[in-house]
Each structure stands twice: as structure tokens, then as C-alpha cells.
Residue, then its C-alpha position, 0 to 999 in steps of 0.5 A: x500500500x506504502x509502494x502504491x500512495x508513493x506512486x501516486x503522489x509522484x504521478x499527481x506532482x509529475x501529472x500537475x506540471x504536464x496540466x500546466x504545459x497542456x494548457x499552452x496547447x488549449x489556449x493556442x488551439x482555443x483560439x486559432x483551432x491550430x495545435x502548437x508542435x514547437x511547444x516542447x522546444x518553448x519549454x527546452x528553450x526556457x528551462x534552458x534560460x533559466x538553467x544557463x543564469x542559475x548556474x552560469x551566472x549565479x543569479x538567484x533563482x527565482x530572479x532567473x525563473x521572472x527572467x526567464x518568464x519575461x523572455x519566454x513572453x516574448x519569444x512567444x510574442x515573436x512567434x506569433x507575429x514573425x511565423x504564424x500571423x501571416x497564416x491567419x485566414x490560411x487553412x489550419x494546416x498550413x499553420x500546423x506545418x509551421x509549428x512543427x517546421x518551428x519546432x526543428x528550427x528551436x531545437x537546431x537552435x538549442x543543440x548549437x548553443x547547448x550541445x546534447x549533454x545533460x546538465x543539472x540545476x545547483x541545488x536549490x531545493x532543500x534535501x530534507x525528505x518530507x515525511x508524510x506517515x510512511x510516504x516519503x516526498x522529496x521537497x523539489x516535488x512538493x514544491x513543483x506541486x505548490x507551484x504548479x496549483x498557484x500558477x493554475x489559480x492565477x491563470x483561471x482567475x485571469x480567464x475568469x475576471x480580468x478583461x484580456x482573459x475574458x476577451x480572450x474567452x470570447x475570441x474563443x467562443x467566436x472570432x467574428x463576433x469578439x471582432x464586431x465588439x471590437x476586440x482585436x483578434x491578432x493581440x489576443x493570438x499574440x497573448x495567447x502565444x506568450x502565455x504558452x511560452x511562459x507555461x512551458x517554460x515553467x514547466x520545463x524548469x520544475x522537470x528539469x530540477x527533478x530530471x535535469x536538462x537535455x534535448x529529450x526534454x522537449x519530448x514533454x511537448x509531444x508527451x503532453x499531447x494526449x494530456x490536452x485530448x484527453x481533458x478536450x483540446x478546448x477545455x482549460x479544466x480538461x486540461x488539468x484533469x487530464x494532466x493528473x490522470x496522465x500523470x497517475x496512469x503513466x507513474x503507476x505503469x512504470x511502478x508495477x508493469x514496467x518491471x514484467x515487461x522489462x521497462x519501456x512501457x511507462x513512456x508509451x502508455x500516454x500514446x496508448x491512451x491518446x489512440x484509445x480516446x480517439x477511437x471512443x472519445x474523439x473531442x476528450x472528456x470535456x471537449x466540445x462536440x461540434x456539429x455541423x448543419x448543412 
């Protein structure tokens, strides 16, 4: 019993930080109907930012993680308006084909500048295991979770009150209509993006400090996929659900299958389950079914 609690506390932490990266792929698709593949390069891109002023120029970290946000906001900015604006109005796939041809360029970039070792963060969590009856967590996790359910407050409370977060809420609902109330489509995109980049990169800095960084980290992205399909690819509260369930089903599989079959399964299941909910669930739990009259 002590074996399965510890697993499932893992999968919760591990499956909070793939909600938060999943919601860069809801916020994207919510208002452009466009699915971001660079979305695993944003978080290689920040994790390695915030890593390189840590450990390279001894800034404090959480100096470097406000730094690292304000540089991702941006990155996601440029993104936008360089790469993906003039594809407004072209068919969706073409920006698809973007993101994914952005994605090869963000990590020619990262291998340039980085290189493929692995590289680990100065110790900046404490070491003290935090004993909770016989489940042992080590603080980098608790922390990670603290984190991760402060950032997904503030950001459904931006969607819910704030006026760029309602007006993204209704860019979401229906462009043309949010462009007769006079609301600008192309800022929000442009928010929309940076906010991606920013939970990426969070993202990727909480999973670095458990795993250290390298190129697989961008991995995460696609990892994240069936964590948005899951919940629905337009739903911010599917997003979250389905990034802890992901979470738990991926930490109990590695816990119990992986050893009868002799490891591997554990990285594999996500894709399991995202062929599974599209056979049976195509617009995820909490999606939206779209129906068309002719």
C-alpha cells in the first residue's frame, strides 16, 4: 500500500506540471483551432534560460525563473507575429506545418548553443525528505506541486475576471463576433502565444530540477499531447484533469508493469491512451462536440 500512495503522489506532482504545459496547447488551439508542435522546444528553450543564469551566472533563482518568464513572453510574442500571423485566414494546416517546421528550427537552435549533454540545476531545493506517515516526498516535488496549483489559480482567475482573459474567452467562443465588439483578434493570438511560452517554460524548469536538462526534454511537448485530448483540446479544466490522470496512469505503469515487461512501457502508455480516446472519445472528456448543419 506504502509502494502504491508513493506512486501516486509522484504521478499527481509529475501529472500537475504536464496540466500546466497542456494548457499552452488549449489556449493556442482555443483560439486559432491550430495545435502548437514547437511547444516542447518553448519549454527546452526556457528551462534552458533559466538553467544557463542559475548556474552560469549565479543569479538567484527565482530572479532567473521572472527572467526567464519575461523572455519566454516574448519569444512567444515573436512567434506569433514573425511565423504564424501571416497564416491567419490560411487553412489550419498550413499553420500546423509551421509549428512543427518551428519546432526543428528551436531545437537546431538549442543543440548549437547547448550541445546534447545533460546538465543539472545547483541545488536549490532543500534535501530534507518530507515525511508524510510512511510516504516519503522529496521537497523539489512538493514544491513543483505548490507551484504548479498557484500558477493554475492565477491563470483561471485571469480567464475568469480580468478583461484580456475574458476577451480572450470570447475570441474563443467566436472570432467574428469578439471582432464586431471590437476586440482585436491578432493581440489576443499574440497573448495567447506568450502565455504558452511562459507555461512551458515553467514547466520545463520544475522537470528539469527533478530530471535535469537535455534535448529529450522537449519530448514533454509531444508527451503532453494526449494530456490536452484527453481533458478536450478546448477545455482549460480538461486540461488539468487530464494532466493528473496522465500523470497517475503513466507513474503507476512504470511502478508495477514496467518491471514484467522489462521497462519501456511507462513512456508509451500516454500514446496508448491518446489512440484509445480517439477511437471512443474523439473531442476528450470535456471537449466540445461540434456539429455541423448543412
Amino acid at each position: 500500500m506504502t509502494f502504491f500512495l508513493q506512486m501516486l503522489v509522484t504521478g499527481i506532482v509529475v501529472g500537475s506540471v504536464y496540466a500546466l504545459v497542456a494548457l499552452g496547447f488549449v489556449l493556442i488551439y482555443k483560439s486559432s483551432n491550430a495545435i502548437n508542435f514547437a511547444q516542447g522546444e518553448f519549454l527546452l528553450v526556457g528551462t534552458y534560460i533559466c538553467l544557463t543564469l542559475v548556474a552560469s551566472y549565479n543569479i538567484p533563482f527565482i530572479a532567473a525563473i521572472f527572467i526567464t518568464l519575461i523572455f519566454s513572453a516574448l519569444l512567444g510574442f515573436i512567434v506569433e507575429k514573425i511565423v504564424l500571423r501571416p497564416f491567419i485566414g490560411k487553412p489550419i494546416i498550413s499553420m500546423i506545418m509551421a509549428t512543427i517546421g518551428l519546432s526543428s528550427i528551436l531545437a537546431g537552435f538549442v543543440h548549437i548553443i547547448w550541445g546534447h549533454e545533460t546538465r543539472v540545476f545547483p541545488q536549490i531545493f532543500s534535501e530534507n525528505p518530507i515525511q508524510l506517515g510512511e510516504i516519503v516526498i522529496a521537497p523539489v516535488y512538493a514544491w513543483a506541486l505548490v507551484i504548479v496549483v498557484i500558477m493554475l489559480v492565477i491563470f483561471s482567475l485571469f480567464f475568469k475576471y480580468s478583461k484580456l482573459g475574458i476577451a480572450m474567452r470570447a475570441t474563443a467562443d467566436d472570432q467574428q463576433a469578439a471582432l464586431s465588439m471590437g476586440i482585436s483578434v491578432k493581440t489576443i493570438f499574440a497573448v495567447a502565444w506568450a502565455i504558452a511560452a511562459i507555461v512551458s517554460a515553467v514547466g520545463g524548469v520544475l522537470l528539469g530540477n527533478i530530471n535535469g536538462v537535455n534535448s529529450s526534454l522537449s519530448t514533454i511537448g509531444l508527451k503532453v499531447l494526449p494530456v490536452a485530448i484527453l481533458g478536450g483540446l478546448d477545455s482549460i479544466p480538461g486540461a488539468i484533469i487530464g494532466g493528473i490522470l496522465i500523470g497517475i496512469i503513466e507513474s503507476l505503469t512504470g511502478g508495477y508493469l514496467d518491471p514484467l515487461v522489462g521497462g519501456g512501457l511507462k513512456d508509451v502508455m500516454p500514446f496508448i491512451i491518446l489512440v484509445l480516446i480517439l477511437m471512443f472519445k474523439p473531442y476528450g472528456l470535456f471537449g466540445k462536440k461540434e456539429i455541423e448543419r448543412v
